[in-house]
MDAnalysis code that builds the backbone (N, CA, C; Angstrom):
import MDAnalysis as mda
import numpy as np

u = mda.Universe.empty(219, n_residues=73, atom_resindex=np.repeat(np.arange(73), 3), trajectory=True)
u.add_TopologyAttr("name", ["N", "CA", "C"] * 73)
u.add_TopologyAttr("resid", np.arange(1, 74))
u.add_TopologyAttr("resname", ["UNK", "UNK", "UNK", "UNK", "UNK", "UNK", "UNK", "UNK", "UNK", "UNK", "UNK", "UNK", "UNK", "UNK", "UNK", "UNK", "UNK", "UNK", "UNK", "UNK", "UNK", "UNK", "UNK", "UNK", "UNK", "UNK", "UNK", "UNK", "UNK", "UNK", "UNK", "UNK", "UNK", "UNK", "UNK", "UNK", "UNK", "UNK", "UNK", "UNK", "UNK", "UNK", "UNK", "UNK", "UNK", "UNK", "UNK", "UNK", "UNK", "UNK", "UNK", "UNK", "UNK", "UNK", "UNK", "UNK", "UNK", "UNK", "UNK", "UNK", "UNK", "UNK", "UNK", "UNK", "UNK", "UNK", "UNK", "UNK", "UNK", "UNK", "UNK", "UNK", "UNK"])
u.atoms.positions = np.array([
    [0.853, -1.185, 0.000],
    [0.000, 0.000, 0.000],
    [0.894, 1.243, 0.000],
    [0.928, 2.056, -0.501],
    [1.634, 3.364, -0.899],
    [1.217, 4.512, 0.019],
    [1.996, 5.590, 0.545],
    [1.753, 6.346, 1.162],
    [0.535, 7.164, 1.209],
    [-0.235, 7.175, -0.278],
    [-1.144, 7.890, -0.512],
    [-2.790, 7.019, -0.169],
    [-2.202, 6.412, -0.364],
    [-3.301, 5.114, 0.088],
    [-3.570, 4.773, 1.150],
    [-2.689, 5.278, 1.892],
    [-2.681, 4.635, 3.901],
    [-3.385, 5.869, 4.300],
    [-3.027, 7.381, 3.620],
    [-3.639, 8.807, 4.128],
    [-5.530, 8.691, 3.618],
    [-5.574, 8.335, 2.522],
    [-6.930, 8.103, 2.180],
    [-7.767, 7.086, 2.897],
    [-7.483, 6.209, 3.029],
    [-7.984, 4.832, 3.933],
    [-7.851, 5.551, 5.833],
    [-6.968, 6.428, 5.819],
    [-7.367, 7.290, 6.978],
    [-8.295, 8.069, 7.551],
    [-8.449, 8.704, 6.233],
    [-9.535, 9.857, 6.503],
    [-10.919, 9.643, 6.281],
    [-10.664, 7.736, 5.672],
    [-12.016, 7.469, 6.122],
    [-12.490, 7.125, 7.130],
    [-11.448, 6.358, 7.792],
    [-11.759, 5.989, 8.887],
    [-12.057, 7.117, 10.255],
    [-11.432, 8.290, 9.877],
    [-11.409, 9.333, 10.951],
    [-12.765, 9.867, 10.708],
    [-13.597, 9.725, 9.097],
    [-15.061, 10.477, 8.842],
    [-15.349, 9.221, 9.586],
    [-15.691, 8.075, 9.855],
    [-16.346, 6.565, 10.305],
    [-16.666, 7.270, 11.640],
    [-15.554, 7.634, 12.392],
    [-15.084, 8.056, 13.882],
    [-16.005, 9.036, 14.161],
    [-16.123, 9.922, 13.528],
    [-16.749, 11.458, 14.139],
    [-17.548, 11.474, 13.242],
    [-18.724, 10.331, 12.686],
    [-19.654, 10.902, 11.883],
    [-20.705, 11.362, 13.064],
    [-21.740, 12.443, 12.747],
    [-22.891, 12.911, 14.105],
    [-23.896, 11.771, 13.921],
    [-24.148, 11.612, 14.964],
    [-25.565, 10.535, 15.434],
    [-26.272, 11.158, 16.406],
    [-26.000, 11.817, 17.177],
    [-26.950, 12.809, 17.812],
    [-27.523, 13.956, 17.859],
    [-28.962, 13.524, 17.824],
    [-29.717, 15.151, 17.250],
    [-29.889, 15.902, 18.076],
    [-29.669, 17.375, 17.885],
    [-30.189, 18.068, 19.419],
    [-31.119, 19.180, 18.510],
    [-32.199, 19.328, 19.378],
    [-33.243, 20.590, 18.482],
    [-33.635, 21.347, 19.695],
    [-33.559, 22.757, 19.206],
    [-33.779, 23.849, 19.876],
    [-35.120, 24.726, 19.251],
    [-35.630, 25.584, 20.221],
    [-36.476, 26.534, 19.124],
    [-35.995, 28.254, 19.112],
    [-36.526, 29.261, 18.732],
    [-35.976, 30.231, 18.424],
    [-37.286, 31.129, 18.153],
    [-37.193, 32.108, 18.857],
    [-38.117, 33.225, 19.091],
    [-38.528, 33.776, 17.000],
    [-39.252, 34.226, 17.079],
    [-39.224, 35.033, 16.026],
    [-38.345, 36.010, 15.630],
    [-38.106, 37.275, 16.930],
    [-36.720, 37.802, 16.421],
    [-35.325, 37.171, 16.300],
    [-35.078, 36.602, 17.278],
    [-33.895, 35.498, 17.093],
    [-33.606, 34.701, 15.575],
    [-34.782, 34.254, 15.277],
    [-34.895, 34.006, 13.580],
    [-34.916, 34.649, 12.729],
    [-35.180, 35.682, 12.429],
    [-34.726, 36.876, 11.588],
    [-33.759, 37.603, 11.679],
    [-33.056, 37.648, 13.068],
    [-31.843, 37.867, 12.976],
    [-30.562, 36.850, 12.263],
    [-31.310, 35.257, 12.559],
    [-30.479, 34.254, 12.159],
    [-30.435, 34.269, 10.598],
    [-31.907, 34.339, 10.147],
    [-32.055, 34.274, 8.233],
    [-31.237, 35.865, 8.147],
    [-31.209, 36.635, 8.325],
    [-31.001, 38.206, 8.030],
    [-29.326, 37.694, 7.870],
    [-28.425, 37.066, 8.872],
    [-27.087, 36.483, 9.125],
    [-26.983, 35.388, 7.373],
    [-27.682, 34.677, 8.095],
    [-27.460, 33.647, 6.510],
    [-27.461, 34.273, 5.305],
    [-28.002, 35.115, 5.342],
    [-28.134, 36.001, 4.027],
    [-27.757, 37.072, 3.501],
    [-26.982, 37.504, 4.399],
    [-25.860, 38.530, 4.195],
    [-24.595, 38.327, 3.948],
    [-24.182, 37.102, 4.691],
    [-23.018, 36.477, 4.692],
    [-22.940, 35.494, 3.868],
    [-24.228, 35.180, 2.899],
    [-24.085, 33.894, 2.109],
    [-23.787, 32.521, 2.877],
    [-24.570, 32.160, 3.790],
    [-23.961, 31.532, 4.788],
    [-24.926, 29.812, 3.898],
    [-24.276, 28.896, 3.492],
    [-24.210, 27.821, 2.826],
    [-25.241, 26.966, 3.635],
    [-24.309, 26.801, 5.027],
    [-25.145, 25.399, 5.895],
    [-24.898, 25.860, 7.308],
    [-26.658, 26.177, 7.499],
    [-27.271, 26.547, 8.693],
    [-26.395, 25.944, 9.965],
    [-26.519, 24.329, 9.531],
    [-26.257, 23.901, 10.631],
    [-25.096, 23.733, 10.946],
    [-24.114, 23.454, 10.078],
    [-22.769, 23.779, 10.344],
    [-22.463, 25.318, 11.065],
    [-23.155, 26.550, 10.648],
    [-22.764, 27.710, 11.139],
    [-23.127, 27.569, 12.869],
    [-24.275, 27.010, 12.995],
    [-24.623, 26.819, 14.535],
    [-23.776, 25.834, 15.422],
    [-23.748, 24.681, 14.689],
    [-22.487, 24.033, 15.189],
    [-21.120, 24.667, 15.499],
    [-20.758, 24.915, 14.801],
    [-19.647, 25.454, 15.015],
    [-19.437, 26.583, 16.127],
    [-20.535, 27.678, 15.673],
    [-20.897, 28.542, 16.656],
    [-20.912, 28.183, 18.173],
    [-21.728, 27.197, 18.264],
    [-22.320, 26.375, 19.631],
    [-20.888, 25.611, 20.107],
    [-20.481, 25.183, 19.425],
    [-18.690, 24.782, 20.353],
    [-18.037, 25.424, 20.348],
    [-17.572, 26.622, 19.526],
    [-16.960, 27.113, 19.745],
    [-17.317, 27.996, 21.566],
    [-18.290, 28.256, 21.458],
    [-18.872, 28.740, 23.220],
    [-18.377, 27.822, 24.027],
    [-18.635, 26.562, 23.555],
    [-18.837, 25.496, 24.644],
    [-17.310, 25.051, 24.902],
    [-16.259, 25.019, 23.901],
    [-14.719, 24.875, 24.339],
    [-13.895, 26.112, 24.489],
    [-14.532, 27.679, 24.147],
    [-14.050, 28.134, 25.482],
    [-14.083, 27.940, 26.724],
    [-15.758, 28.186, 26.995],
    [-15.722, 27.946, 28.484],
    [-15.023, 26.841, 29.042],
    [-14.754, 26.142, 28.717],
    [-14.434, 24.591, 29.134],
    [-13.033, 24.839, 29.443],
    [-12.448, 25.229, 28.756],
    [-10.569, 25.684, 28.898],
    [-10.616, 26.952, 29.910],
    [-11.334, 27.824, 29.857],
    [-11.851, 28.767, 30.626],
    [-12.171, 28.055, 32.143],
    [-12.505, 27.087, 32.568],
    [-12.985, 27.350, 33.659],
    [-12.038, 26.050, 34.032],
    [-11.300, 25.025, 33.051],
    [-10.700, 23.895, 33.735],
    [-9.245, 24.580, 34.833],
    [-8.738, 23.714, 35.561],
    [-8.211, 24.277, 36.842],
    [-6.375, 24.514, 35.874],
    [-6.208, 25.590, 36.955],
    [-4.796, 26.184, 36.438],
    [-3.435, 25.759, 37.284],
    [-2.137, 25.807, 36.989],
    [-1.049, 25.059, 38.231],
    [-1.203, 26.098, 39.529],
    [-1.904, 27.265, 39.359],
    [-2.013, 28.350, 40.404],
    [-3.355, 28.281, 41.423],
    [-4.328, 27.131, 40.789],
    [-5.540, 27.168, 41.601],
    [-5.406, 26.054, 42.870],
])
C-alpha cells in the first residue's frame, strides 16, 4: 500500500469516527430568527447547521478551557 493510500484509507476511517448521530433541536423566538435568516443572508452563509455548530462549540470549548483548573488554583 503506498503512502497515498494509507492517508486516504485514513480519513475514512477518521469520517467513520466522528460521523454525528446525535440530534439536538432547539427553538428560536421570532426575532432570534430573523436575525439568524437576516445572518445567513448577508453572509451567504451555505449550511445553517454547520454555522450553529460550530458557533455552539466554539462557546462550549471556550468555556471549558476557561474554567478547567490552572497550576495556580
Amino acid at each position: 500500500m503506498t503512502d497515498s493510500e494509507n492517508k486516504q484509507e485514513s480519513k475514512r476511517d477518521n469520517k467513520r469516527e466522528n460521523k454525528r448521530v446525535h440530534k439536538h433541536m432547539f427553538l428560536l423566538n421570532d426575532a432570534e430568527n430573523r436575525a439568524l435568516n437576516k445572518y445567513l443572508k448577508k453572509y451567504r452563509v451555505s449550511s445553517k447547521s454547520r454555522l450553529i455548530r460550530e458557533a455552539l462549540m466554539t462557546v462550549v470549548i471556550k468555556k471549558l478551557e476557561e474554567d478547567s483548573p490552572t497550576l495556580f488554583d
